[in-house]
C-alpha positions in Angstrom: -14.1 -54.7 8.7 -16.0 -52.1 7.1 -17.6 -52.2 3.5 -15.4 -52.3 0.2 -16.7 -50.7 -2.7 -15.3 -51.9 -5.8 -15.2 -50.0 -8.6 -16.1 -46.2 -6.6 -12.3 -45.3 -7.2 -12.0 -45.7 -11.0 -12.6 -49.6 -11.2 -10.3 -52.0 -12.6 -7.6 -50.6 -13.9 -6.7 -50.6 -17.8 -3.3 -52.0 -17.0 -4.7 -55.0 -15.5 -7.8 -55.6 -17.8 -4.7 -55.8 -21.0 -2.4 -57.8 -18.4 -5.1 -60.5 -17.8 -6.3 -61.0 -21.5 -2.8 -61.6 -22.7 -2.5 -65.5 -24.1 -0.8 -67.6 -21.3 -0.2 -65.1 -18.5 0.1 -66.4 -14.9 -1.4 -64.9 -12.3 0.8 -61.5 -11.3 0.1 -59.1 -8.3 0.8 -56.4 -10.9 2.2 -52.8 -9.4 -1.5 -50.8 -11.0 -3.5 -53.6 -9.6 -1.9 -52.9 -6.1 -2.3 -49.1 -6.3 -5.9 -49.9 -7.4 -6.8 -52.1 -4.8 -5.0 -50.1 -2.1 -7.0 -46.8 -3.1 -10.4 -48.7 -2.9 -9.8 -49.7 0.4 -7.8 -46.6 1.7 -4.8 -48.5 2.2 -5.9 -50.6 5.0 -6.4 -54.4 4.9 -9.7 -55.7 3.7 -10.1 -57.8 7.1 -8.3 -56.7 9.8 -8.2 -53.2 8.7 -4.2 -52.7 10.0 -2.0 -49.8 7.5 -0.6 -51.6 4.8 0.8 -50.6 1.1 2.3 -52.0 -1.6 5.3 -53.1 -0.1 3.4 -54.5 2.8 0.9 -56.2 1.2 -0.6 -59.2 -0.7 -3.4 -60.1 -3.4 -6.2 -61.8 -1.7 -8.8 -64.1 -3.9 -11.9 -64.0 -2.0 -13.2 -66.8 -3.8 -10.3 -69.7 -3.5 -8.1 -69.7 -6.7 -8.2 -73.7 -6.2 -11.8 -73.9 -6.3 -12.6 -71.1 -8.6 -10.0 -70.8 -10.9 -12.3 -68.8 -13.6 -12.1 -66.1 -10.9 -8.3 -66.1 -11.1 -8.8 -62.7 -12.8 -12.0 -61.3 -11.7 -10.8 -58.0 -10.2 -14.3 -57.8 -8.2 -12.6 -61.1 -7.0 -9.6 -59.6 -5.5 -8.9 -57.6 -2.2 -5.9 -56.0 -0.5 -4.5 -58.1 2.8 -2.1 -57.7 5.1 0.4 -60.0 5.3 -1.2 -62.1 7.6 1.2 -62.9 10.7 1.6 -60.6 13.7 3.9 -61.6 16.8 3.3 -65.3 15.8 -0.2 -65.6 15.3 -1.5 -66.2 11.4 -4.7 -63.8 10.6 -6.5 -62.6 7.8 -5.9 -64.5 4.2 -3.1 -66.2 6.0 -5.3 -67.6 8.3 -8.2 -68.5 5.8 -6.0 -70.2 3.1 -8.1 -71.9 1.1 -11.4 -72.0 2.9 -14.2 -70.7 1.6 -15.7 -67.9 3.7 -19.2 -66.6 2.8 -18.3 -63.0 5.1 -17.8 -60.9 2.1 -16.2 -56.9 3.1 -18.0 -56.4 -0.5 -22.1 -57.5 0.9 -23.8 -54.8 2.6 -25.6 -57.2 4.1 -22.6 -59.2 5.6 -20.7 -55.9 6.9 -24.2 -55.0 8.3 -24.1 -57.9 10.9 -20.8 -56.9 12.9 -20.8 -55.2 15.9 -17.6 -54.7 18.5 -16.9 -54.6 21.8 -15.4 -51.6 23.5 -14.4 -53.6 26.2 -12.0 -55.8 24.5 -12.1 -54.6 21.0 -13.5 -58.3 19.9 -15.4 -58.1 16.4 -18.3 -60.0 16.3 -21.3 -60.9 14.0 -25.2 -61.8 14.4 -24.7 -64.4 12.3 -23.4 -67.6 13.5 -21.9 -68.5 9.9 -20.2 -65.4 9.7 -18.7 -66.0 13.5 -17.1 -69.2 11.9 -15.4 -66.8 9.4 -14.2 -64.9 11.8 -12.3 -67.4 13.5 -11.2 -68.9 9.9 -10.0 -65.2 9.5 -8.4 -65.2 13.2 -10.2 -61.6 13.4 -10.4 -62.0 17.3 -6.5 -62.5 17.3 -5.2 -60.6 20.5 -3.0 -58.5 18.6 -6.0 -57.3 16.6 -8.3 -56.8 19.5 -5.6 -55.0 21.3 -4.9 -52.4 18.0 -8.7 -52.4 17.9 -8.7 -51.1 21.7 -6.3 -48.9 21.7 -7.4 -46.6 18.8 -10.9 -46.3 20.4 -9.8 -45.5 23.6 -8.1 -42.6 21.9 -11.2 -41.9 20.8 -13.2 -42.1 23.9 -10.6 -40.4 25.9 -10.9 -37.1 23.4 -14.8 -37.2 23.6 -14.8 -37.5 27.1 -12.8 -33.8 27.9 -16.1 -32.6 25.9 -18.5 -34.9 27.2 -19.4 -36.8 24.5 -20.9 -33.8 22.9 -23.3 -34.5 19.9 -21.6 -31.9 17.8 -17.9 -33.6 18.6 -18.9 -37.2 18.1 -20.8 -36.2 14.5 -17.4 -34.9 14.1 -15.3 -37.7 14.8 -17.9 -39.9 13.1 -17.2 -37.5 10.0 -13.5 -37.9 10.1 -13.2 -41.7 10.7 -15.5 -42.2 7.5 -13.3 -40.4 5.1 -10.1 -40.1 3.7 -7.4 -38.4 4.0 -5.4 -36.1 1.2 -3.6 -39.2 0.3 -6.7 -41.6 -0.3 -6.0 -43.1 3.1 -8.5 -44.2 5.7 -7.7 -44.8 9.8 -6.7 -48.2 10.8 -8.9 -49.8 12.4 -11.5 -47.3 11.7 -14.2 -50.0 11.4 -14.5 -50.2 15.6 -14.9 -46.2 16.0 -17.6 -46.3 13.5 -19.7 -48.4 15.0 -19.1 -47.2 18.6 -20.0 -43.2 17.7 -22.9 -44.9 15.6 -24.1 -46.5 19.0 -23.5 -43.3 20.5 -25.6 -40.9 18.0 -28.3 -43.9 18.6 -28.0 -45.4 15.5 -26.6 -48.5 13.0 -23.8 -47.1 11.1 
């Protein structure tokens, strides 16, 4: 999970803001909402962090439709998921349902507290009410933790023929922080991050 900012790729789109002030709409994972959300995020799920797009995907309500139904709407309210079952196991919004998680991929200060480890690819947080939402989110999931793994072994396997150079890590570090010619980001990218961060001796 890394941090979401809303609104740094255009915002709410204009489509959505007409859609969702027309008298007696329903709820509608709208095609410009999708491309919106998808582009914010760099087309990776807001929790796991796996590839999707707009055929692959669903509208996620951070705050539960059935407790907040004012936020319904709210497009800071609404994130891009996965679809939330991999080789059996339910993860992600599938997972949480309608629980109420306070591990927001919008707070700085909640993204701040995870950590990963390069052992087993497990996400983890310093704060024990966040490690409850990761298990409501099933973020430990083994198919998750073995994605997670496997891309930063890549990783460490290309550093290692240089040595873990400084020069080739800022590198790396560079290119799993942006995006690519088509707005998307590296799955999983959230795991390299923090391990080249660890390795240039500092929080990332």
């Amino acid at each position: 999970m890394i941090l979401i900012e809303k609104g740094k790729k255009g915002g709410e789109p204009n489509e959505w803001t007409e859609y969702k002030l027309t008298s007696g709409v329903e709820f509608d994972a709208r095609p410009e909402l999708k491309d919106s959300l998808l582009k914010e995020q760099g087309y990776l799920c807001a929790y796991c962090m796996a590839r999707i797009d707009k055929d692959h995907m669903k509208v996620e309500h951070f705050k539960p439709r059935s407790r907040y139904p004012d936020d319904t709407f709210t497009y800071g309210n609404l994130l891009a998921c996965c679809l939330g079952k991999t080789q059996g196991e339910s993860h992600c919004d599938t997972s949480k349902g309608n629980d109420e998680i306070k591990l927001s991929p919008l707070e700085p200060s909640c993204v701040n507290t995870l950590s990963y480890e390069s052992g087993t690819g497990a996400i983890k947080s310093s704060n024990e009410d966040y490690n409850h939402d990761l298990d409501t989110l099933n973020l430990n999931a083994h198919i998750i933790k073995r994605n997670r793994l496997k891309v930063l072994q890549g990783v460490i396997q290309a550093l290692q023929s240089v040595g873990f150079n400084p020069g080739a890590i800022r590198s790396q570090l560079k290119e799993w922080n942006s995006v690519d010619k088509e707005a998307k980001r590296k799955p999983y990218c959230g795991i390299v991050i923090y391990f080249l961060g660890k390795k240039l001796g500092r929080k990332v």
